[in-house]
C-alpha positions as CSV (number, residue, x, y, z in Angstrom):
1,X,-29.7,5.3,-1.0
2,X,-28.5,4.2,-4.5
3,X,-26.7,1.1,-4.7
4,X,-23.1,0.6,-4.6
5,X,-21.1,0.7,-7.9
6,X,-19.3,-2.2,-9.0
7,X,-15.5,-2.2,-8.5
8,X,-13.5,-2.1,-11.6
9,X,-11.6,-4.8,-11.9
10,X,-7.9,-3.8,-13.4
11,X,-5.0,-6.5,-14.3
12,X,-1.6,-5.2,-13.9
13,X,1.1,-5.4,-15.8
14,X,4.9,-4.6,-15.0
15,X,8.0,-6.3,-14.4
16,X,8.9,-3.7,-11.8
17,X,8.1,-4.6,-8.3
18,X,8.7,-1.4,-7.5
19,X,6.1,0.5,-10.5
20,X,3.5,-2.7,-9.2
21,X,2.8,-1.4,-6.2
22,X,3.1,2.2,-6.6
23,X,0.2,1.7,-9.2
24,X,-1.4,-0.6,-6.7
25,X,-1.5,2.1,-4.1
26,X,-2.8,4.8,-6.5
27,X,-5.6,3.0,-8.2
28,X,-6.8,1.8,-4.9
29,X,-6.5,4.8,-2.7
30,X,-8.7,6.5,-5.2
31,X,-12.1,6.6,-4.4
32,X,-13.4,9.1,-7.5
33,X,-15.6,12.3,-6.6
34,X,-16.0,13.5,-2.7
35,X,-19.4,11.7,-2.3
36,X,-17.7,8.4,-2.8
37,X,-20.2,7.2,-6.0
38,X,-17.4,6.3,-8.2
39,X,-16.4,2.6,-8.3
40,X,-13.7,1.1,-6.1
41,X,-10.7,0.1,-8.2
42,X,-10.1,-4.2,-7.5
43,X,-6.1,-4.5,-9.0
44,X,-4.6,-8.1,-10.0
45,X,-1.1,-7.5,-10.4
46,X,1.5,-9.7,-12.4
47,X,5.0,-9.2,-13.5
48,X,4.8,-10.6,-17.3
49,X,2.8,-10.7,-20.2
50,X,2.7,-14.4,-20.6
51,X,1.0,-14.4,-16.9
52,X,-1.6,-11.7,-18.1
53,X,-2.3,-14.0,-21.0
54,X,-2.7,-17.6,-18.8
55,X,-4.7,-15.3,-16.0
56,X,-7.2,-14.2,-19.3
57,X,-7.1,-17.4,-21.4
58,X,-8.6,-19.3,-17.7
59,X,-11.3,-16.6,-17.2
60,X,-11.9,-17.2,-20.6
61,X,-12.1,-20.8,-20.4
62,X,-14.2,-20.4,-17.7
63,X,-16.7,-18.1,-18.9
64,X,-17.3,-21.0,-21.8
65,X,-17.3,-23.9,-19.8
66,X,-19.6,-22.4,-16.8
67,X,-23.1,-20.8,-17.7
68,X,-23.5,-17.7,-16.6
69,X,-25.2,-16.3,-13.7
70,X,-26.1,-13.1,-11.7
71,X,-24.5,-14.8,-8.6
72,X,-21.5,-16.1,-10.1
73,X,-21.0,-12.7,-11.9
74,X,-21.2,-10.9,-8.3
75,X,-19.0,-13.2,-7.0
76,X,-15.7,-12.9,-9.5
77,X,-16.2,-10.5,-12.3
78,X,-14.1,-10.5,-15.5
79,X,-11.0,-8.0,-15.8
80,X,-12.9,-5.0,-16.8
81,X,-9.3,-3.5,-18.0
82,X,-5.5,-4.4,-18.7
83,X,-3.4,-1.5,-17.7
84,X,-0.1,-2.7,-19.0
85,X,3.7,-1.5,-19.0
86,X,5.4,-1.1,-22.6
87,X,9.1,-2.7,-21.6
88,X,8.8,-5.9,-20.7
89,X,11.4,-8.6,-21.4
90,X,9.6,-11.8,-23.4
91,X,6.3,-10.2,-24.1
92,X,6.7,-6.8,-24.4
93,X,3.6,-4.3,-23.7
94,X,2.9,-4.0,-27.5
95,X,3.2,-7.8,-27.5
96,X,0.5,-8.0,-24.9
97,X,-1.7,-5.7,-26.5
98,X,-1.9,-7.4,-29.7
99,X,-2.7,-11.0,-28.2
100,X,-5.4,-9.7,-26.2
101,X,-7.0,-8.2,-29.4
102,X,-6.5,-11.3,-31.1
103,X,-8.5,-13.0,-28.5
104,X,-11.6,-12.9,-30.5
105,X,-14.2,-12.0,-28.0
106,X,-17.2,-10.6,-28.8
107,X,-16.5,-7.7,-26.1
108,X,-12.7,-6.8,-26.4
109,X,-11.2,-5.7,-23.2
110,X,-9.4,-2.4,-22.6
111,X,-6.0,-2.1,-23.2
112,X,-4.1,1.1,-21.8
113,X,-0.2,0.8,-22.3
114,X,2.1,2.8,-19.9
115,X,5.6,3.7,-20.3
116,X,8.2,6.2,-18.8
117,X,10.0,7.1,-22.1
118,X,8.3,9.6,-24.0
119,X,8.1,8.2,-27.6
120,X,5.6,9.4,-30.0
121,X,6.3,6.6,-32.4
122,X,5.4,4.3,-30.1
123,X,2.6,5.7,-28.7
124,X,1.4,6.0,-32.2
125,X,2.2,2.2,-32.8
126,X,0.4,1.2,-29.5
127,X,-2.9,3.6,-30.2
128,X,-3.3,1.9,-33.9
129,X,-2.5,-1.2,-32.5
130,X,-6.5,-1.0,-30.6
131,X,-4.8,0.5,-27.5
132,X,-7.6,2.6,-25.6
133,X,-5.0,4.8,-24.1
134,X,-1.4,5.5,-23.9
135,X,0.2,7.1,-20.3
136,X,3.3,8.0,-19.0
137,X,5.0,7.0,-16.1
138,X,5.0,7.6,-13.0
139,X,1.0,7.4,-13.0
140,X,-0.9,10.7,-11.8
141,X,-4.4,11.5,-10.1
142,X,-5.6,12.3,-13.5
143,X,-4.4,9.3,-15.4
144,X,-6.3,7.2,-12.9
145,X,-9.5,9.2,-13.9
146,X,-8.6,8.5,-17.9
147,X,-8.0,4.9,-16.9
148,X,-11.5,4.5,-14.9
149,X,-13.2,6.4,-18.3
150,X,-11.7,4.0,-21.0
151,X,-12.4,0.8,-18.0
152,X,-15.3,-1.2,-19.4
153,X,-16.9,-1.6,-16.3
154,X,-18.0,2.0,-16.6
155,X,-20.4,1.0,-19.7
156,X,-23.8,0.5,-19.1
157,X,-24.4,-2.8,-20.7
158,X,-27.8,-2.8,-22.2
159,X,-27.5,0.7,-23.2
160,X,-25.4,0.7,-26.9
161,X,-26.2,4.6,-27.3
162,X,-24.3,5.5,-24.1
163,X,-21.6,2.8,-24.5
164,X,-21.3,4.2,-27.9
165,X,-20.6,7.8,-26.2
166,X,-18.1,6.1,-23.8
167,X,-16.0,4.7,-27.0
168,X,-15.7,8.4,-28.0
169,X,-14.6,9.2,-25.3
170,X,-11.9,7.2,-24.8
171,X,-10.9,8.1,-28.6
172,X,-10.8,11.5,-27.5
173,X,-8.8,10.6,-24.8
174,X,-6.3,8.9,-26.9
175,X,-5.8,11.6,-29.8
176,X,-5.5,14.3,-26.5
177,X,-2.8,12.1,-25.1
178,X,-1.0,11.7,-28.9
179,X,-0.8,15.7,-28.9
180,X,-0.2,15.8,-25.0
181,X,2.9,13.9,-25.8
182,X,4.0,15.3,-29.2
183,X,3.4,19.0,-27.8
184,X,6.3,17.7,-24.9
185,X,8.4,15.8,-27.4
186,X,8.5,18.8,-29.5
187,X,10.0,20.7,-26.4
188,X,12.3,18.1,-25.7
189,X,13.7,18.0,-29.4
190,X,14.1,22.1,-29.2
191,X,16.0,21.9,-25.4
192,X,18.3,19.1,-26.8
193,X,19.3,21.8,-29.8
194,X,20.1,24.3,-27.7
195,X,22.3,22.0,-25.7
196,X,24.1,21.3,-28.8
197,X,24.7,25.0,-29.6
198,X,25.7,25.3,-25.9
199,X,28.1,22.3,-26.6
200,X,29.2,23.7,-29.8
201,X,30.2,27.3,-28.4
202,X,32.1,25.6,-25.6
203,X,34.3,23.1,-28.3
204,X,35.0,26.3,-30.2
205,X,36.2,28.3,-26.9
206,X,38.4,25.4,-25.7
207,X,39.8,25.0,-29.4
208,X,40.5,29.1,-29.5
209,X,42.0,29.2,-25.8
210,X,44.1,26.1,-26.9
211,X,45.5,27.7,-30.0
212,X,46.3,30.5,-28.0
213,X,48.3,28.8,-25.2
214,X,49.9,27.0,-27.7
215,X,51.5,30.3,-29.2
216,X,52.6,31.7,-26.3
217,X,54.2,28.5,-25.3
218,X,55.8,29.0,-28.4
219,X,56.9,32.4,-27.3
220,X,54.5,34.5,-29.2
221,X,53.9,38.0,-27.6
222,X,51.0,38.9,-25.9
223,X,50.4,42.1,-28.3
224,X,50.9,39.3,-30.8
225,X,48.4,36.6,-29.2
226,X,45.7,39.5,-29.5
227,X,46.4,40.3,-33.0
228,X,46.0,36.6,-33.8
C-alpha cells in the first residue's frame, strides 16, 4: 500500500464569512479521484490580507530561525498555496499578491486570486502580476482541481524536470482561464447591446404613443392621428 499523500496546505483569504466557509467546505470535502490518492486539502482561513501577511511573515521567520527537519516538516508544513479574494478593504487581493511576491523567497508560493465580478482587465492585471491563476466566484468542483494543480505541494521536490512540467501547466491553466473569461465577457458586452436596442425601441414607442395622445387630446381626428 503506497503511502499517504501529504495534505495541501491552503491559506484563505476573504472578508466574507459567508465565501470563508463555503470555500472551506468545498476544498475539504474534496478528496480528488475515487481511489482516494489525491491529497487532503488542510485550509487556514483569515478575513484580511494584512493577517495573511503576519500568518506568512511568522512561518517565515520561523523557517530562518529554526533548522530544518523531517520531523518538524511533518509536524506543520508551510502554506503550500494562498487562494485569495480580489475585493478586500485595506489590502486588496491584488495588494496581497504583490507582497507575497515581493517576499523574496527562493521558492515563491502560489498565488490564485478569486473574484465574483467578471473583469478581464483585472484578471489580466492579477495574471501579470505572478498570479498562478485567476477564478470566479462562487468556487466549482473543477476550480478546486485547477487550484490543487497550480498548489506547490503537488511538485515533486527533487525532481526540476517534472516541476518544470507542473509550471506549464499552471501557465496553461492561466491563459485557458484569460480566454474562458474573455469568451463570457464578450457575451456579456453583446446581451447588454441588445438590451439597449430593446431599451431604445421601447423610448421610441412611448415617445410615438405620447405624441399621439397628445393630438387627440388636442382634438385631432382619428383618420387624422393615422395620417400623422
Amino acid at each position: 500500500m503506497g503511502a499517504e499523500a501529504a495534505a495541501v496546505r491552503v491559506l484563505v483569504v476573504d472578508d466574507s464569512p459567508v465565501d470563508r466557509r463555503v470555500v472551506e467546505l468545498l476544498l475539504r470535502a474534496h478528496c480528488g479521484g475515487g481511489g482516494g490518492e489525491a491529497a487532503p486539502f488542510h485550509v487556514t482561513a483569515v478575513d484580511s490580507g494584512k493577517k495573511a501577511m503576519e500568518l506568512l511573515g511568522r512561518r517565515r521567520e520561523r523557517d530562518h530561525l529554526i533548522p530544518s527537519s523531517p520531523a518538524a516538516a511533518a509536524n506543520e508544513q508551510a502554506i503550500d498555496i494562498v487562494l485569495t479574494d480580489y475585493c478586500m478593504p485595506e489590502m486588496t487581493g491584488y495588494d496581497l499578491l504583490k507582497a507575497i511576491k515581493a517576499l523574496g523567497s527562493p521558492n515563491p508560493i502560489p498565488v490564485v486570486v478569486m473574484s465574483s465580478e467578471n473583469e478581464p482587465q483585472r484578471i489580466s492585471r492579477c495574471l501579470t502580476a505572478g498570479a498562478e491563476d485567476f477564478i470566479l466566484k462562487p468556487l466549482k468542483i473543477n476550480d478546486v482541481q485547477r487550484l490543487r494543480k497550480c498548489s506547490g505541494a503537488s511538485k515533486p521536490k527533487a525532481a526540476a524536470a517534472v516541476a518544470g512540467d507542473d509550471d506549464r501547466c499552471c501557465n496553461t491553466l492561466s491563459s485557458s482561464s484569460m480566454k474562458k473569461v474573455m469568451n463570457a465577457s464578450s457575451f456579456e458586452v453583446s446581451h447588454y447591446f441588445q438590451l439597449i436596442f430593446k431599451f431604445i425601441l421601447l423610448a421610441y414607442a412611448v415617445l410615438c404613443l405620447s405624441q399621439l395622445l397628445h393630438r387627440w387630446s388636442n382634438g385631432s381626428s382619428l383618420l387624422s392621428l393615422w395620417c400623422a
